[in-house]
N, C-alpha and C positions, 0 to 999 in steps of 0.2 A: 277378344273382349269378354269372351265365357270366363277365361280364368279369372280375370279383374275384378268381374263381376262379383266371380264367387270370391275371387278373397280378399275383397271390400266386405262382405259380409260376414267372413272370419275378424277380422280388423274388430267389425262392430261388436261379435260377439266377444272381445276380448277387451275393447277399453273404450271406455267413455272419454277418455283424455285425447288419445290421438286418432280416436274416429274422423272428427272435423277434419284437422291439420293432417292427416292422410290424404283422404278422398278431394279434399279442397286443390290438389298441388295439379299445377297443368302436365298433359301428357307432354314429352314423353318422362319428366321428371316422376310424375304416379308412380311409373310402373317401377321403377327404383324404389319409393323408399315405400313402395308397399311390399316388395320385396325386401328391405330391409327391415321392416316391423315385425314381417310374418318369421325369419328367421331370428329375430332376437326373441319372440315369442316362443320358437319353436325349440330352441336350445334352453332356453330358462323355464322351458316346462320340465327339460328332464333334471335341470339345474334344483328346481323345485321340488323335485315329485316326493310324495310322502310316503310311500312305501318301497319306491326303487333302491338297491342296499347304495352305499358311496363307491364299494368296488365296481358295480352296472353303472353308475352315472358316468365315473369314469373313464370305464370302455368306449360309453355309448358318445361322450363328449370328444374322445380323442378319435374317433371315430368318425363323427362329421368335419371334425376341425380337417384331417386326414383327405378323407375324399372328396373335399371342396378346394385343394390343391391340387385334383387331380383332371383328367378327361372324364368327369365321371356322367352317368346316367343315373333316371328315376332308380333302377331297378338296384343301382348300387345301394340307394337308403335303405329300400326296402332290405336287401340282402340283412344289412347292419341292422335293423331293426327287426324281424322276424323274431327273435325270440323272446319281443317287448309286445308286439302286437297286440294284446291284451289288456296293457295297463298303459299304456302311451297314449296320448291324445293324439287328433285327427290333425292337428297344422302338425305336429311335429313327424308323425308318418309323413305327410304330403310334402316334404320340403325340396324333394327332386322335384314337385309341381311350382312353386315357390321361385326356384333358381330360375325358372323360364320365363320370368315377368320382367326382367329390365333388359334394355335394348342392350347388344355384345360387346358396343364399345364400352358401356360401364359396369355391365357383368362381370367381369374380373374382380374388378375394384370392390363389389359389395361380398363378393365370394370372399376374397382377402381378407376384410374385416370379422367373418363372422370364423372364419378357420384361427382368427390367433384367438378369438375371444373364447370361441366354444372349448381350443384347448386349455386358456386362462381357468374358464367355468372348470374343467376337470380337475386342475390340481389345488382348486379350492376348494370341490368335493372332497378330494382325496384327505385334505387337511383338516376337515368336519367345521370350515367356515371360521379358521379363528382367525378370530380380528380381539390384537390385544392392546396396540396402540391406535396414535392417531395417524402414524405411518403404516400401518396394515387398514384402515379406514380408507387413506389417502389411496394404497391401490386398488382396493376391491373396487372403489365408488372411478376411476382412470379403468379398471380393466370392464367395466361391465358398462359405465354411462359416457365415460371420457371418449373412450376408441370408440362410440356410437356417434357421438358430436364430431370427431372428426371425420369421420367417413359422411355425415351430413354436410359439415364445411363442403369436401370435397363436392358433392353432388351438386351444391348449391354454386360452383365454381363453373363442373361438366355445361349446367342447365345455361345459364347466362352472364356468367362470367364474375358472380356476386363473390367478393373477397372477404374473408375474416379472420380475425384474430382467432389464430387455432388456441393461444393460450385461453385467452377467456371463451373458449368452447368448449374446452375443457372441463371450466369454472361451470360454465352450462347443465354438464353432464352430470358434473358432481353435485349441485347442487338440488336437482330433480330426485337424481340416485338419493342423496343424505336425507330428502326431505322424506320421503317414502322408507325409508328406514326408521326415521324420528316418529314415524302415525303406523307406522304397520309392527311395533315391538311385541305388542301380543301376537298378535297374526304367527311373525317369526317363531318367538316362543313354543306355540303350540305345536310346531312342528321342527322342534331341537335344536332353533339354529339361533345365533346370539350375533347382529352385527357391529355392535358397541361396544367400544375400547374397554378396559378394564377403568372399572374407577367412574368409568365416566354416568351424568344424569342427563336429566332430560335437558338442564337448562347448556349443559357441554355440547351435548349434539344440537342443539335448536342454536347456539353460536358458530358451529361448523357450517350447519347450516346457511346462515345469514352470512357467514363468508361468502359463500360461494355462491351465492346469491347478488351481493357485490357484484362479482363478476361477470356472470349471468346477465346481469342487467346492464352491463357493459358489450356483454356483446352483441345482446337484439337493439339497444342502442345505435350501434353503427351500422344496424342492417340498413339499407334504405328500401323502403316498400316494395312490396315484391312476394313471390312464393317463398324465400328462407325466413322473411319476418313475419311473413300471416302463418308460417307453419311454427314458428318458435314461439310466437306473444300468451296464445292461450294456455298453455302445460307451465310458461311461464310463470303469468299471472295466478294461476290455479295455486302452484307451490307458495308463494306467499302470503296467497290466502290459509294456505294450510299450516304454514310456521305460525300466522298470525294466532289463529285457532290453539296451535299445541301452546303458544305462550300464555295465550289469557288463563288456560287451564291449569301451567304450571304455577302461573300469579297464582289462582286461585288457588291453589296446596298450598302453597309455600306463605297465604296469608291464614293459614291454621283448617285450611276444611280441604275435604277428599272429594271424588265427583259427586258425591251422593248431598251432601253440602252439611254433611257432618261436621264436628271438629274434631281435632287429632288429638 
């Protein structure tokens, strides 16, 4: 219960989105996908990191992808991480503390997702993140938010039996992913990474967006009440609150004024 404890309070300190819909899920489902947060967390810190060079992301991603296929132990991350200690965050050292939170029948299962994903994340590093269509859109938002919904599906199967359309889980994934791409362009920007097709504007992604959203909303649809739909409704809800937002705004340009409510 100590580790839970504490990494219910990593959870917190990292997102105000999936604080609730974490900590809210009954055991022994919690201890999964709090396990599952704190490793998507933990690999997209190094996915992230702003001074890490793209050849270290690399190592350090095929790396975990590596010894989460394996028999491994704490001290193997550690091993792998020692010569990052310094500039790594504390979930992403701790992630051999991490693996020990879901029960062993569906430990495998959460392992398996983050080994293809953290090796997906390296050779998107390696590639400095170009996304030049809307078919490299299509896999970043399947290899980063997609294979997370689906390994949700599955948990939500382990826990009680709750069945769903893995495609519009998919739909799910990407739609979260695209939305948070569409409101974090500067954020991205500042730190050298572009995830937007060539060509494309705000009102191109804020329609990718509402696709997948579509879907989305097809698939918490046929949840029937339960820990998969009180965990999917709010990050839901929140994302179309958030498209809603970037639209009024792009209205608002594209009828002659900038944020400041200048005219152009």
């Amino acid at each position: 219960m100590a580790l839970l404890d504490d990494a219910h309070a990593v959870v917190r300190e990292y997102s105000t989105t999936w604080y609730g819909p974490v900590i809210g899920t009954p055991a022994p489902l919690n201890e999964a996908v709090t396990c599952a947060y704190l490793l998507m967390r933990a690999i997209d810190e190094i996915e992230d990191h702003s001074s890490l060079a793209a050849e270290d992301k690399g190592v350090l991603l095929r790396g975990v992808g590596r010894l989460l296929q394996t028999r491994f132990t704490e001290s193997d991350f550690a091993t792998l991480f020692r010569e990052h200690v310094g500039v790594l965050p504390a979930v992403t050292l701790r992630i051999g503390e991490w693996t020990a939170l879901p029960p062993p029948d569906i430990g495998p299962r959460v392992y398996e997702t983050f080994a293809t994903m953290a090796e997906r994340m390296a050779q998107w590093a390696a590639g400095g993140f170009t996304v030049r269509t809307g078919t490299d859109l299509d896999r970043y938002t399947y290899a980063v938010s997609g294979t997370l919904v689906l390994l949700l599906s599955d948990l939500w199967a382990w826990h009680d039996g709750t069945r769903t359309d893995r495609t519009l889980g998919v739909a799910y994934g990407r739609a979260l992913q695209s939305v948070n791409i569409l409101i974090d362009r500067d954020e991205d920007a500042a730190r050298g990474v572009d995830f937007w097709p060539d060509g494309w504007g705000a009102a191109d992604l804020a329609a990718y967006a509402r696709r997948e959203l579509s879907g989305a909303d097809a698939y918490l649809a046929a949840l029937s009440d339960g820990p998969a739909r009180a965990f999917c409704a709010e990050p839901l809800a929140r994302a179309h609150r958030a498209v809603r937002t970037a639209s009024r705004h792009l209205d608002h340009r594209e009828d002659g004024h900038d944020s400041g409510g200048n005219t152009r």
